[in-house]
C-alpha positions as CSV (number, residue, x, y, z in Angstrom):
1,X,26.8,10.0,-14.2
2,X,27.4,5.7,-14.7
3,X,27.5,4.5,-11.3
4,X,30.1,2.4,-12.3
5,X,32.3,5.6,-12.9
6,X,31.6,7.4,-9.0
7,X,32.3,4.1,-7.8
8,X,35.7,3.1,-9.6
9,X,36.5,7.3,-8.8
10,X,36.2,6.4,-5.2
11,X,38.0,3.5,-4.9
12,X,40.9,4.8,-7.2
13,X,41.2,7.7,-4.4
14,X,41.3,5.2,-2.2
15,X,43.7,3.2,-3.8
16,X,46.6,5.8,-4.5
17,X,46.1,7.3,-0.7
18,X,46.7,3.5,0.5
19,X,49.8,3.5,-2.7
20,X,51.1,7.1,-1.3
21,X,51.0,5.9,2.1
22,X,53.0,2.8,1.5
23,X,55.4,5.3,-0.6
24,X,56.7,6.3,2.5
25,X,57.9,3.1,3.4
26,X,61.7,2.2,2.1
27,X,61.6,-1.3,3.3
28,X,58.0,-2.2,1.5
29,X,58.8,-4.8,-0.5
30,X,56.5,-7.6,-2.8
31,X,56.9,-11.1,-4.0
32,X,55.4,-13.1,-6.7
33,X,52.6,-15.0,-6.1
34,X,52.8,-18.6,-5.5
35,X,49.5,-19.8,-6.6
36,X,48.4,-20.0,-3.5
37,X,45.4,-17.5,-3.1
38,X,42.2,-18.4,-2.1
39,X,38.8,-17.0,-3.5
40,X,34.9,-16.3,-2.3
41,X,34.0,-19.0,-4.8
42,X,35.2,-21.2,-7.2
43,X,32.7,-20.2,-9.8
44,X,30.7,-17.0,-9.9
45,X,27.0,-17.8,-11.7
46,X,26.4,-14.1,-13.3
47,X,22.8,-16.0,-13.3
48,X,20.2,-15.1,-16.8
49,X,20.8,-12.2,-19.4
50,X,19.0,-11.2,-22.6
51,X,21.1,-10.3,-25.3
52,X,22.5,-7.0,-25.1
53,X,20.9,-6.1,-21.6
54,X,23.6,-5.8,-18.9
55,X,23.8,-8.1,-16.1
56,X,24.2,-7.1,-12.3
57,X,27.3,-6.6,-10.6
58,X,28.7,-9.2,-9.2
59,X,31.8,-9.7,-6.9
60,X,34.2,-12.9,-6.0
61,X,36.9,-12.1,-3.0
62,X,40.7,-12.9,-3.6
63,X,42.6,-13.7,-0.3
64,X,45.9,-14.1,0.4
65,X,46.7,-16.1,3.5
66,X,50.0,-15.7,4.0
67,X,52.8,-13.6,6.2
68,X,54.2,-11.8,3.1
69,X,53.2,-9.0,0.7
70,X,52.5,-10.3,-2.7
71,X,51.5,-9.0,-5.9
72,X,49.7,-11.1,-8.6
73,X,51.2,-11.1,-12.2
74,X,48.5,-11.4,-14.0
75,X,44.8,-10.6,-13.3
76,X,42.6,-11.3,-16.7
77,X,40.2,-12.7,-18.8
78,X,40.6,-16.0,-20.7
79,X,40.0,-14.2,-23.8
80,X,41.5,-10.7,-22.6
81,X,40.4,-7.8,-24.4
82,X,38.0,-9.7,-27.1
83,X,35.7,-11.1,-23.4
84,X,32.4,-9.9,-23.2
85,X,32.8,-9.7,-19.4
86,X,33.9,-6.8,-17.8
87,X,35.9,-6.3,-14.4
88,X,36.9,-3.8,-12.0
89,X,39.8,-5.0,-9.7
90,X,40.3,-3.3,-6.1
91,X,39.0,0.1,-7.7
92,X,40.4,-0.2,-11.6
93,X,38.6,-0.7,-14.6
94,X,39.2,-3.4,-17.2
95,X,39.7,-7.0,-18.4
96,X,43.4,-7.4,-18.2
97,X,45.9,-6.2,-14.9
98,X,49.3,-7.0,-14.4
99,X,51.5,-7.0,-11.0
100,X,48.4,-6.6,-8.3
101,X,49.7,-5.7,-5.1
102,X,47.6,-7.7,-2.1
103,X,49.0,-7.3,1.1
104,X,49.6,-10.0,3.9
105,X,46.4,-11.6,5.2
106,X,44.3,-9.4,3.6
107,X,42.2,-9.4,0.5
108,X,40.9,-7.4,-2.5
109,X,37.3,-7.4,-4.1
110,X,36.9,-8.3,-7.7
111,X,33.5,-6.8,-9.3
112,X,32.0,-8.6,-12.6
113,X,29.4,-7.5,-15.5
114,X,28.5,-8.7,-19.0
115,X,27.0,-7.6,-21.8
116,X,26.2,-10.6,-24.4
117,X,25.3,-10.5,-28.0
118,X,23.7,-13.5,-29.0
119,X,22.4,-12.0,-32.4
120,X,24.8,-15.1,-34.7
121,X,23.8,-18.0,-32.5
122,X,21.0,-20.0,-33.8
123,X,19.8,-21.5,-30.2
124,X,17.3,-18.9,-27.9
125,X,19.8,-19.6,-25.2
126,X,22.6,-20.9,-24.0
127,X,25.3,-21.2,-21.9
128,X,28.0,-18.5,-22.0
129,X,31.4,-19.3,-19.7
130,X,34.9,-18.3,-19.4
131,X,37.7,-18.6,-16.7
132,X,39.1,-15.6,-15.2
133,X,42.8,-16.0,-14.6
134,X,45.4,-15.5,-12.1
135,X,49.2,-16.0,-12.0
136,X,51.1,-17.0,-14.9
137,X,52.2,-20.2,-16.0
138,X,52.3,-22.7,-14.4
139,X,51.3,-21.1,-11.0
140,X,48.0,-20.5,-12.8
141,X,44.6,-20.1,-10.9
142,X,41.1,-19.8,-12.2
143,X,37.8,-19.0,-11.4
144,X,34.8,-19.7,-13.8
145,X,32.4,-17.1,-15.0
146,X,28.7,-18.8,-16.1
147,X,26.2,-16.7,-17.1
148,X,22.9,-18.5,-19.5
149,X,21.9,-15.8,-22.3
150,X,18.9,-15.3,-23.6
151,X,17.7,-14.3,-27.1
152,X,14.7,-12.4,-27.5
153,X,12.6,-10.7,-29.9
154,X,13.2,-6.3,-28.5
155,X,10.5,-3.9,-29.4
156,X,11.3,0.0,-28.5
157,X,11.2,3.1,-29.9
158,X,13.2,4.7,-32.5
159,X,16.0,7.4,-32.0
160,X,14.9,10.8,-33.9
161,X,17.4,12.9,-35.8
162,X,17.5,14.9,-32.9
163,X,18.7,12.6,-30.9
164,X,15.2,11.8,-28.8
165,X,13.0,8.5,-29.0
166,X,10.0,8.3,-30.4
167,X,6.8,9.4,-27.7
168,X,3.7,8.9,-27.7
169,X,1.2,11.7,-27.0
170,X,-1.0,11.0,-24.0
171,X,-3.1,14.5,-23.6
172,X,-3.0,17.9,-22.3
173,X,-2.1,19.4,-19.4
174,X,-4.0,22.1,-17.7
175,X,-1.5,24.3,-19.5
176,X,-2.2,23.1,-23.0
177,X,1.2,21.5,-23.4
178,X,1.1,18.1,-24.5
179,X,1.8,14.8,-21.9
180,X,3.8,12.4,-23.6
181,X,5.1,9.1,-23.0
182,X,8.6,7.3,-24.2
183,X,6.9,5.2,-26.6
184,X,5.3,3.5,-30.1
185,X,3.0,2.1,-32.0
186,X,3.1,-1.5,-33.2
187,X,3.2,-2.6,-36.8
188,X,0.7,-4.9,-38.3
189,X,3.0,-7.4,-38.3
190,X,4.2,-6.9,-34.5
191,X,0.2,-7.5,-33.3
192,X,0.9,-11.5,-32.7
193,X,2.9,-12.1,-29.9
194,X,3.9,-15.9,-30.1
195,X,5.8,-18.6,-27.6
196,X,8.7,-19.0,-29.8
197,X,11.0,-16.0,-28.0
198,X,10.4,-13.9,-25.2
199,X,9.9,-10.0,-25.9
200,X,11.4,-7.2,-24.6
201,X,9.8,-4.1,-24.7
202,X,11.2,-1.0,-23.9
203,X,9.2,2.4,-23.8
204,X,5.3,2.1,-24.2
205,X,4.1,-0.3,-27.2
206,X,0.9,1.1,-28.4
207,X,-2.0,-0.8,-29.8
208,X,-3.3,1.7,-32.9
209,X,-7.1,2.3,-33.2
210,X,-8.8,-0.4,-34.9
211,X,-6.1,-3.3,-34.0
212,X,-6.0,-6.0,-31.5
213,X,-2.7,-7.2,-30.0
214,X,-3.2,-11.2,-29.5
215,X,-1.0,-13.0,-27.4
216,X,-0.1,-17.4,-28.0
217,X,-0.5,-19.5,-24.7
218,X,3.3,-19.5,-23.4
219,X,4.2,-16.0,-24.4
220,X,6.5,-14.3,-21.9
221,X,6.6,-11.0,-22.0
222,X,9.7,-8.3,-20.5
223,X,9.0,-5.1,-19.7
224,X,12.6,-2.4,-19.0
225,X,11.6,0.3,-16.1
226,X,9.2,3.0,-17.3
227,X,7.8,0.2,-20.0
228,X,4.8,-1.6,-20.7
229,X,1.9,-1.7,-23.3
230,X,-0.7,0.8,-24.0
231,X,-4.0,0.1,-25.7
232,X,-5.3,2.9,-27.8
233,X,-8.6,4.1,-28.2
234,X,-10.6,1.7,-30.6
235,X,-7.8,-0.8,-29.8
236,X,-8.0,-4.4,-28.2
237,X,-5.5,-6.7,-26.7
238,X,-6.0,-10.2,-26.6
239,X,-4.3,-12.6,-24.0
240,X,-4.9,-16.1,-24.8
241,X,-3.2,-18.1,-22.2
242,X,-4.4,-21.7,-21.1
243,X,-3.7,-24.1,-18.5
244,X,-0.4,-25.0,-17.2
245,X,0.4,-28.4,-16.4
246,X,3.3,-27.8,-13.9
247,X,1.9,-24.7,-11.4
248,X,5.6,-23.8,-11.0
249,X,6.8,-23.8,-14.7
250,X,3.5,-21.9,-16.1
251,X,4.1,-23.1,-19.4
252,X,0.7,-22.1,-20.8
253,X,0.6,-18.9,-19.0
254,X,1.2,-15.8,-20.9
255,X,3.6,-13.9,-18.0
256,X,4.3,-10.4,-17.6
257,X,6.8,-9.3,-15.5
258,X,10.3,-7.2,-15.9
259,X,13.3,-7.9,-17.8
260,X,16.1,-8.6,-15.2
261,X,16.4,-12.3,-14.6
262,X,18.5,-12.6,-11.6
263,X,16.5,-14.2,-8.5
264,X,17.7,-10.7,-6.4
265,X,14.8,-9.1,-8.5
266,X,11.9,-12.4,-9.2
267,X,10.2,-10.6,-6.4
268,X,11.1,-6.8,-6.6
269,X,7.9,-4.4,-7.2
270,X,8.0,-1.2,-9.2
271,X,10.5,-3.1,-11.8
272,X,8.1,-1.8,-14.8
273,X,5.4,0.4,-15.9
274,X,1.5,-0.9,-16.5
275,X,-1.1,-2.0,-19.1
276,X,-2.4,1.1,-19.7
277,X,-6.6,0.4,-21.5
278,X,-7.3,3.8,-22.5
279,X,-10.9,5.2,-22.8
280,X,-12.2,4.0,-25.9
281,X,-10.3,0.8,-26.0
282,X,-13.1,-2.2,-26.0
283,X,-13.0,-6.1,-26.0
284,X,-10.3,-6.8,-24.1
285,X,-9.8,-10.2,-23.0
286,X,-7.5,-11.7,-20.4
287,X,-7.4,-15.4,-19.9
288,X,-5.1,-17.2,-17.6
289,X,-2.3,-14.3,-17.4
290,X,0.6,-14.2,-14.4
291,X,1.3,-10.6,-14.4
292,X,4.1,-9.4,-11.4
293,X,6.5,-6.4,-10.4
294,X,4.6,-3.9,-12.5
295,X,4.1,-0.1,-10.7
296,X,0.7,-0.2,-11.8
297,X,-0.4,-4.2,-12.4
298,X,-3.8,-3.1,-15.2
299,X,-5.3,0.5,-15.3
300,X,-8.3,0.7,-16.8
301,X,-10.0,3.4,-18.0
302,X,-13.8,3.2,-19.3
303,X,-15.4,5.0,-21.6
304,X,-18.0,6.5,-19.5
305,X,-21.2,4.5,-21.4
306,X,-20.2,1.5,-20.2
307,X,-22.8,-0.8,-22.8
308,X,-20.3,-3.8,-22.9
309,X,-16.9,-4.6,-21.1
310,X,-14.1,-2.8,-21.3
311,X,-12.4,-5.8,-19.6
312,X,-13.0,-9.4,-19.2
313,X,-10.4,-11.2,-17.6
314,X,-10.5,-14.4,-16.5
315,X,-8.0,-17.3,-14.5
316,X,-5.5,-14.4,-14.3
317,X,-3.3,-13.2,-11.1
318,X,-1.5,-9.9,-10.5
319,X,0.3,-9.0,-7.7
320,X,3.6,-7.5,-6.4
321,X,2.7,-3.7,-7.8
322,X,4.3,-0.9,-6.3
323,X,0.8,0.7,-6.4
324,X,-2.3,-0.9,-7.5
325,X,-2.8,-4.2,-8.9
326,X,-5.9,-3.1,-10.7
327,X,-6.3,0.8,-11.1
328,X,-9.9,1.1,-12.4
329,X,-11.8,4.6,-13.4
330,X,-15.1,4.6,-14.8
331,X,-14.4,0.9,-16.2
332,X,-16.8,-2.4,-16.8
333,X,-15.0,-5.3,-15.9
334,X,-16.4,-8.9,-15.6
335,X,-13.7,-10.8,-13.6
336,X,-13.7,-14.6,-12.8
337,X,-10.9,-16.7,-11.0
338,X,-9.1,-13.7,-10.6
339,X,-6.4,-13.3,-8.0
340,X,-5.7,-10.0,-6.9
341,X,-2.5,-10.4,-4.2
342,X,-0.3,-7.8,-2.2
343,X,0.4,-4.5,-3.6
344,X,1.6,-1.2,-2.2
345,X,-1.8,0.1,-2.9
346,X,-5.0,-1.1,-3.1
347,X,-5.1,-5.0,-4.9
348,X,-8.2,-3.1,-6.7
349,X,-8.9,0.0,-6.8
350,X,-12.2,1.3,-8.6
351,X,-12.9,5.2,-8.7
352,X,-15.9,7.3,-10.5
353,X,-18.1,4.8,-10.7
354,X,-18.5,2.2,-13.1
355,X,-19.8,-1.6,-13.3
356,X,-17.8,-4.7,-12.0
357,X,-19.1,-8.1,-11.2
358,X,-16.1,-10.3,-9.6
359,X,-17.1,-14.2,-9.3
360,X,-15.2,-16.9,-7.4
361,X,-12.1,-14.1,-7.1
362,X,-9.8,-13.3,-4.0
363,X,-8.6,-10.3,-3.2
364,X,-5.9,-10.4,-0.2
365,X,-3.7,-7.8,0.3
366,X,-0.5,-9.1,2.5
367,X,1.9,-6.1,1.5
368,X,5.4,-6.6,3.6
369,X,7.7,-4.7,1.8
370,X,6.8,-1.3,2.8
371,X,4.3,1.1,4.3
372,X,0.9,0.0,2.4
373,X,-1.1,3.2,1.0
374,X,-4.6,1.0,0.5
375,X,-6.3,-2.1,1.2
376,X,-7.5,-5.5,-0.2
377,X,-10.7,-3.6,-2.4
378,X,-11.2,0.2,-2.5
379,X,-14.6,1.3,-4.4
380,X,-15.4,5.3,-5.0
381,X,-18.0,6.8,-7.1
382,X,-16.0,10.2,-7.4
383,X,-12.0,11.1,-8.1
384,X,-9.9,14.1,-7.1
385,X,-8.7,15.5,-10.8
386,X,-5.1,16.5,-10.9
387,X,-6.6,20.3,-10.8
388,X,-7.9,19.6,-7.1
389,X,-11.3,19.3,-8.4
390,X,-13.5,16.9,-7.6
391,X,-16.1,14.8,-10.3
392,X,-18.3,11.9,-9.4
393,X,-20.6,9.1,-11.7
394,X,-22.5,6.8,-10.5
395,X,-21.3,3.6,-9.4
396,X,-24.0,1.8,-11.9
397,X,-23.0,-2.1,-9.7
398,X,-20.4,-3.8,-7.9
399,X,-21.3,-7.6,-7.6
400,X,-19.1,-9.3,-5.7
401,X,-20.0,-13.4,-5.6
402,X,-18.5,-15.8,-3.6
403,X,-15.1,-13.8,-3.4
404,X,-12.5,-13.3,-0.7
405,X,-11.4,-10.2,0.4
406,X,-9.2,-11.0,3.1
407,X,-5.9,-9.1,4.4
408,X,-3.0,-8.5,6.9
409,X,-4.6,-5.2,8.1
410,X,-8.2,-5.1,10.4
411,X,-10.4,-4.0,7.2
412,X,-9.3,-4.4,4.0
413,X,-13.1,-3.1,2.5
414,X,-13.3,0.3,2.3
415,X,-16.4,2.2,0.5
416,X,-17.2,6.0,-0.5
417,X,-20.0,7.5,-2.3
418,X,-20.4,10.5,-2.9
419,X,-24.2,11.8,-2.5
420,X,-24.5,13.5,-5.7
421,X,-24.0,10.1,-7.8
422,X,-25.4,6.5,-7.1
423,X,-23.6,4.0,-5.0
424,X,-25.2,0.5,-5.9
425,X,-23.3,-2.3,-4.6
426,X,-23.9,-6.3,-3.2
427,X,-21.4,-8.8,-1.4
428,X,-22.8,-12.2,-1.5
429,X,-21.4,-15.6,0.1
430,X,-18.4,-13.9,0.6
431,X,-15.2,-14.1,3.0
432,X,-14.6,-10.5,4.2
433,X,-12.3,-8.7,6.8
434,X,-13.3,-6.0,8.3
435,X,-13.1,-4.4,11.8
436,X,-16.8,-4.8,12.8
437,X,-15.4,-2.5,16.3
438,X,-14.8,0.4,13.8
439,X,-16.9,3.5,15.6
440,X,-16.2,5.2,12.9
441,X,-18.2,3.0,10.6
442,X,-21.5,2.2,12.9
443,X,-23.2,5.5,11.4
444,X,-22.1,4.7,8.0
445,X,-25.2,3.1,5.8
446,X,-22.7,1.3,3.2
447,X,-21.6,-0.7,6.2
448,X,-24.9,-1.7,7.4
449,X,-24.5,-5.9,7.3
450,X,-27.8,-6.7,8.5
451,X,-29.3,-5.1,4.7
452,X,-29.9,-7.7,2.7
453,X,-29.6,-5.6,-0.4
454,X,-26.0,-5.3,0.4
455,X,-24.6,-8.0,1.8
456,X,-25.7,-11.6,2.2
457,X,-24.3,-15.1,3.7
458,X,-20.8,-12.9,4.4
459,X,-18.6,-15.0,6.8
460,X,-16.4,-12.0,8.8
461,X,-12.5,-12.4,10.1
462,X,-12.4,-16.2,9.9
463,X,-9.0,-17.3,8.8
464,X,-8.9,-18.4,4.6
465,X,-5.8,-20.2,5.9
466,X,-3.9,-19.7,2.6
467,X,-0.9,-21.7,1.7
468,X,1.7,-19.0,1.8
469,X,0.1,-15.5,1.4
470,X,3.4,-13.8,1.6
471,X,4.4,-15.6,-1.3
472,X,1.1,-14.5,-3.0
473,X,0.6,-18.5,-2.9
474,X,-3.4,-17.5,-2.1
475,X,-4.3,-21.3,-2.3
476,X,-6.5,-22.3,1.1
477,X,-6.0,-25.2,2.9
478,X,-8.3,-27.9,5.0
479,X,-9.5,-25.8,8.0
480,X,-10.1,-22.8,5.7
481,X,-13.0,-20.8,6.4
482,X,-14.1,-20.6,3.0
483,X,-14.5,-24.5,2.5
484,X,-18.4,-25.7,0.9
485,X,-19.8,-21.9,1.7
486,X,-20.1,-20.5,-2.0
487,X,-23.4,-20.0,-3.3
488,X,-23.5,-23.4,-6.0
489,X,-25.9,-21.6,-8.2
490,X,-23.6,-18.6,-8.8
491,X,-20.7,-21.5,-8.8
492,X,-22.8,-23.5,-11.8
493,X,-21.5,-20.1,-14.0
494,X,-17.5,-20.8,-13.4
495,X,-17.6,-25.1,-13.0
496,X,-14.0,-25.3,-12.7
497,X,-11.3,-22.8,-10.7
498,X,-8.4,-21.1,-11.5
499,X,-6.3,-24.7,-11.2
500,X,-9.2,-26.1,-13.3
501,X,-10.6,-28.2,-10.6
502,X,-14.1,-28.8,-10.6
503,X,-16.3,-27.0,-8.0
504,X,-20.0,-28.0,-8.6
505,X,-20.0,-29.9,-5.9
506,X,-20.3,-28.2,-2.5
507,X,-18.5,-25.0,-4.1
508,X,-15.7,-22.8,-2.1
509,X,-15.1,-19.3,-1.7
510,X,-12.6,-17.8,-3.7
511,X,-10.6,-18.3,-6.7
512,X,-9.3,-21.9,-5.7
513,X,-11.2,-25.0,-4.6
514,X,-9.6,-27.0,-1.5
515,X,-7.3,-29.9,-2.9
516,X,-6.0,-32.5,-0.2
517,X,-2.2,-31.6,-2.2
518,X,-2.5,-27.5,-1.9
């Protein structure tokens, strides 16, 4: 049922109990308004819509200040029925009221939505505003309505002549019934996403076997809840983002992050689905990608040979998921300036194995909107099948070079092998947390520090003094711990950091080099 609908039901009990009530009264009486009410706010900033998406609610309060009962005789939109805004006054639907009662000293609560259509207007956004009116002539009052539209290009899947969308098939289930997805497959001539319009995409766009999906520097990409992009076996996506100039604009960043624009939601997790690498898919290439607000930030699956990359990403951050920021299973992944922030999970979490060499990356799980259900890196040779059943391969190498992982819990490393499957793994000149105190980890070989095949030139629990990691601003400052300690030979392979700064000089740990203006 709308919510919309069980609220206004609510309120318009509400309202005729409060009318029948007063019914009882023989010496109730109202006068006309004088133009004297007072409001909330003067204008009401519905903030940034696409075109056809609906905005959030939004409320203004009317008062009335004085020692009498009033009512108001007109309540409306400047452009009455035609407005593309919608209101609901003290409990009533609509965009036009006449005669509003409002009692002495008190007020009522005016709620506001739109809906714009910006499909005839040349310009990929603009300003949209009308007055909302009350009293007539000449006692009139207004309050402005702003709200900036958007145009975008929208990508979702068709309606069936049954009446459902278009799904993609995923697999089987135990049962032999067939896992599906709300979804569909790009055409050739949706596979080159540019900067001259954000996209929308609603359900799951699939990259078809034997197609890549390249994305411009500066394309900004929506995803509705229960969305994102999924690349098919023998597919490839493509993310071609470059350097921003202004660190706040990203303007050469290709963003992915969810598809309501109003600041309540800029730093809401769980807003949209994942990018989804199926087993099979190959080449995929990230460079300089802000991806946010995703349930799942990237989940990879390998295809179990592992002979080149399933995923190279590079001068990339992800953070904010409602679950993991990386979700690996048997995957290869090279990764280089990569920042890996707070999630509800693990920032990455690698099961069954696999190959992954991270260089210069940070990993720094500061979770604070929730109970967290992993840490900064997770790494398992084995995974529990949704049948119970457990399998395990053998984690081939995890190289982890000059790398942070740092967090708001005591150990945010945690490793498990499984003895029937290889466990091959080395931390070098890197920043790490852990709870060195840990009885429970003394016994446990994978923690032994003091072997040289494991772990080397590790700095433990010193502060990385990042510049606001609640924000995910994972920066580090002057007194930082990881200041001159990389390993310059390992640094010689990434010259420049994830700002472009140069680093072959006395090298830090970490994604960023120390600048006197972080």
């Amino acid at each position: 049922m709308n919510r919309w609908y069980i609220k206004w039901t609510i309120a318009i009990v509400g309202v005729l109990l409060v009318i029948g009530a007063a019914s009882c009264r023989n010496d109730f009486e109202y006068t006309p308004s004088t133009g004297n009410l007072e409001f909330s706010k003067d204008t009401v900033f519905l903030d940034t819509v696409f075109t056809n998406i609906g905005s959030s609610t939004y409320s203004l309060k009317v008062y009335n200040r004085s020692d009498e009962d009033i009512y108001i005789p007109y309540v409306g939109l400047e452009t009455g029925q035609n407005s593309s805004y919608r209101l609901n006054v003290d409990g009533l639907p609509g965009k036009e009221f006449d005669d509003v009662p409002l009692l002495a000293k008190d007020s009522l609560y005016i709620f506001i939505e739109t809906t714009f259509d910006v499909s005839q207007i040349p310009e990929n956004e603009f300003l949209h505003t009308e007055s909302l009116l009350f009293g007539t002539r000449p006692l009139t009052q207004k309050v402005e309505l702003v709200t900036l539209v958007r145009d975008a290009v929208f990508l979702y899947p068709r309606t069936l002549s049954d009446g459902t969308k278009e799904s993609l098939v995923l697999g089987m289930d135990e049962n032999g019934v067939e896992i599906t997805v709300e979804g569909f497959y790009l055409e050739p001539e949706e596979l080159l996403f540019t900067n001259e319009k954000p996209y929308v995409i609603y359900g799951y766009a699939a990259v078809p076997e034997g197609s890549t999906l390249t994305m411009q520097p500066g394309t900004h990409v929506h995803f509705h809840k229960n969305s994102g992009i999924l690349v098919d076996v023998g597919a490839s996506l493509s993310i071609n983002g470059v350097l921003s100039e202004d660190q706040e604009l990203l303007e050469n960043e290709v963003i992915f992050e969810g598809d309501r624009l109003e600041p309540g939601y800029a730093d809401q997790p769980g807003q949209w689905g994942t990018i989804w690498f199926r087993e099979g898919s190959s080449n995929n290439q990230i460079n300089h990608l802000t991806l946010k607000n995703a349930t799942v930030g990237l989940r990879i699956e390998g295809d179990g040979t592992l002979d080149t990359p399933t995923l190279t990403i590079r001068n990339s951050q992800i953070y904010n998921s409602q679950n993991h920021n990386v979700w690996s299973t048997e995957a290869y992944i090279v990764a280089e300036n990569t920042v890996l922030g707070s999630a509800g999970g693990s920032s990455f979490y690698g099961e069954l194995g696999g190959k992954y060499n991270f260089t210069h990356s940070t990993l720094a799980n500061y979770w604070n909107k929730g109970p967290r259900n992993g840490l900064a890196l997770s790494l398992k040779n084995f995974a529990i099948l949704p049948s119970g059943d457990r399998t395990t391969e053998s984690l081939e190498y995890a190289d982890f070079v000059n790398s942070i992982i740092f967090g708001s819990v005591s150990t945010e490393l945690l490793l498990e092998q499984d003895s029937a499957s290889d466990f091959n793994f080395n931390f070098s000149n890197c920043l790490i947390k852990f709870n060195l105190s840990d009885d429970s980890v003394v016994e446990n070989p994978l923690y032994n520090f003091d072997n040289s095949s494991f772990y080397r030139n590790i700095v433990f629990n010193q502060d990385p003094e990042f510049k606001n990691q609640t924000k995910n601003q994972l920066n580090i400052h002057e007194n930082s711990a990881a200041i001159d300690l990389a390993d310059p030979d390992a640094s010689l392979t990434v010259p420049t950091d994830i700002l472009g700064t140069d680093r072959t000089q006395n090298p830090d740990i970490g994604a960023y080099e120390f600048i006197t203006d972080n």
